[in-house]
N, C-alpha and C positions, 0 to 999 in steps of 0.2 A: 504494500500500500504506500502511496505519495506520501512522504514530507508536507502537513500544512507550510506555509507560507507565512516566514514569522511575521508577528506584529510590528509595531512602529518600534513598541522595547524592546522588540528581537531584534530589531534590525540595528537600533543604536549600539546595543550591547556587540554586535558581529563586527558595529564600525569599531568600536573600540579596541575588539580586541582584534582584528585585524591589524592595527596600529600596535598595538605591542607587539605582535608576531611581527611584523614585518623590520620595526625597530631592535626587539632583541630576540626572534630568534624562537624557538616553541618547545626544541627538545628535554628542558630542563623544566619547562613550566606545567604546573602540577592543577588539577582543578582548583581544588580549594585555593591555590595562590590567585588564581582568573579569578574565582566567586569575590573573593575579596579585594582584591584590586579592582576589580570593574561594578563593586560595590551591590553586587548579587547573590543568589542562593546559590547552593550548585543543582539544586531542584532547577532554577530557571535555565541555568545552563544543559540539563540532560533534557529540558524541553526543547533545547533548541538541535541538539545531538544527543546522541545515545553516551559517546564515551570520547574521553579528550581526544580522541586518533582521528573519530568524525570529525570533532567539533574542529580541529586543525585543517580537515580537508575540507570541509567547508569551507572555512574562510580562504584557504586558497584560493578554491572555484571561484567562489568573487570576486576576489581579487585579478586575477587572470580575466576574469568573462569579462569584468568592467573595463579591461582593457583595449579586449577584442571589439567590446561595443564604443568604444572612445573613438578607435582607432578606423571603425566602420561610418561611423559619424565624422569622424573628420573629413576622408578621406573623399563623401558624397558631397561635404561642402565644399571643397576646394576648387578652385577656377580652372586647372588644367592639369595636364598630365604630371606635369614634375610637380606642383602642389599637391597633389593626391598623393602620390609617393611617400614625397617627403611626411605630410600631416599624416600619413600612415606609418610612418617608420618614427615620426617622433612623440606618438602616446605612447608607444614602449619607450623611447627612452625617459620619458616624463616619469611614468611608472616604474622604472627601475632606481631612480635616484630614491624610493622610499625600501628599497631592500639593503638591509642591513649585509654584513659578512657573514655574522653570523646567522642571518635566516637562511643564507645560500648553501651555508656547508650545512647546516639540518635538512635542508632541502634535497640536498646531494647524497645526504647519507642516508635516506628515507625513500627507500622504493615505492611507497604509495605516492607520496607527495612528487619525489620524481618522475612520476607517470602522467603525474598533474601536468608538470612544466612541461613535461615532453610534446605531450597533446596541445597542449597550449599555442607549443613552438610549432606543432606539425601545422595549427591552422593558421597562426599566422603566416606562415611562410604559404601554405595555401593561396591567403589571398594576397600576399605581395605579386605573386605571379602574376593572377590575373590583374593585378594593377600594370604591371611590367606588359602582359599582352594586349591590355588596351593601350599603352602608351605608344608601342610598337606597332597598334595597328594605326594612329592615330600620325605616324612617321613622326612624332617627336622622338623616340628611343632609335637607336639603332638596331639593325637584328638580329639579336641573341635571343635564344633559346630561354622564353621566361622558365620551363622547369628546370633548366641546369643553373641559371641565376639563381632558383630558388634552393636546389640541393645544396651551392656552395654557399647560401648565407647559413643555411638549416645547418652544415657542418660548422659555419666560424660561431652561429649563435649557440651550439653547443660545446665549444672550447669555450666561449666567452662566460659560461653559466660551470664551469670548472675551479670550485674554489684556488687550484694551484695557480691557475693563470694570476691570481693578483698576487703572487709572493712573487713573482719576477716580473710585473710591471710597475709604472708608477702611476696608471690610471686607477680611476674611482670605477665602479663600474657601468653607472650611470655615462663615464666620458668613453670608455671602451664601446658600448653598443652606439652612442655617437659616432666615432672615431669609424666604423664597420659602417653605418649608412650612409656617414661622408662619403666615405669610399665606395659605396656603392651606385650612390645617385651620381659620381663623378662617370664612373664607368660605362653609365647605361647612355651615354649622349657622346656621339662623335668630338663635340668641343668639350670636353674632361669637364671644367668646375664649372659650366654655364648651370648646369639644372643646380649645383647647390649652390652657388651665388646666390640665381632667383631666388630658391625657396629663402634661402636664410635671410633675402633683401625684405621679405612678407615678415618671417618671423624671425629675430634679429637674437640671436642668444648672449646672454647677461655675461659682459665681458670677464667679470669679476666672480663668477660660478667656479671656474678651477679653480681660482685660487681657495677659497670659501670650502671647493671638497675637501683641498688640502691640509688646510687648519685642525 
């Protein structure tokens, strides 16, 4: 049988602790630590899941879906083809600057949740393609193969969700899945940086964000 559909308090409580998960991380956090930090029973909490393993992939699903639906909403509002792209390729990275390190290696080390991200990743990469095959048909893109574009992002966006990758760089990971769509919006246009000029001349990023990760 379905999952009702939580209430207004279900859903506040889900924002919240999606916010601690994603700030510090899930593996060590106990229910009764959530009922009380989020100022609840743990009665209210097994109404919302059965047991903290739900109650974690839940909030992931969310987390993720609102992503997907961020990123599908943007990408209809945008004027043209390297706009679409881009405002698709950058609700992920908007969404990634609230993942902590330590939510990624709990994420990494947890085959349920990993199957979350994985899916996740399968559809966005999904629809990057077909954003890539309209652009293509649209002869703004040059002509590449949107599924092989999409195999090598779906490969770099899974080293990129590799806790070890940040012990040997010096990006955040928020500026890593950046740094990956730069590079890809450059590739997809005969003139290299023209489609992310445009995008980034629309949406202009906060010169003083690296430094600010770095702190």
């Amino acid at each position: 049988m379905a999952r009702a559909l939580p209430s207004k308090r279900g859903n506040e409580l889900l924002d919240a602790l999606e916010s601690m998960v994603l700030r510090e991380g899930f593996a060590s956090l106990g229910v009764s630590e959530i009922a009380n930090r989020l100022s609840c029973s743990k009665r209210t909490l097994y109404d919302l899941a059965p047991s903290k393993r739900e109650l974690v992939l839940l909030v992931l699903e969310r987390f993720f879906a609102r992503i997907r639906r961020d990123a599908a909403l943007a990408s209809e509002s945008a004027s043209d083809a390297q706009q679409r792209i881009y405002a698709y390729l950058q609700a992920g990275v908007r969404a990634a600057e609230h993942l902590s390190p330590t939510t990624v290696v709990d994420i990494h080390r947890w085959p349920p949740a990993r199957a979350i991200w994985q899916e996740h990743v399968r559809l966005r990469v999904e629809g990057l393609s077909r954003l890539i095959d309209q652009g293509t048909r649209e002869g703004v893109f040059r002509k590449i193969p949107p599924a092989f574009v999409a195999e090598v992002v779906f490969a770099s966006i899974n080293r990129l969700r590799e806790p070890g990758f940040y012990d040997s760089t010096d990006l955040t990971i928020s500026e890593a899945f950046d740094e990956l769509y730069s590079m890809l919006l450059a590739a997809l246009t005969p003139h290299g940086n023209a489609v992310h000029d445009s995008a980034t001349r629309q949406a202009p990023r906060d010169p003083s964000r690296l430094q600010r990760a770095r702190d």
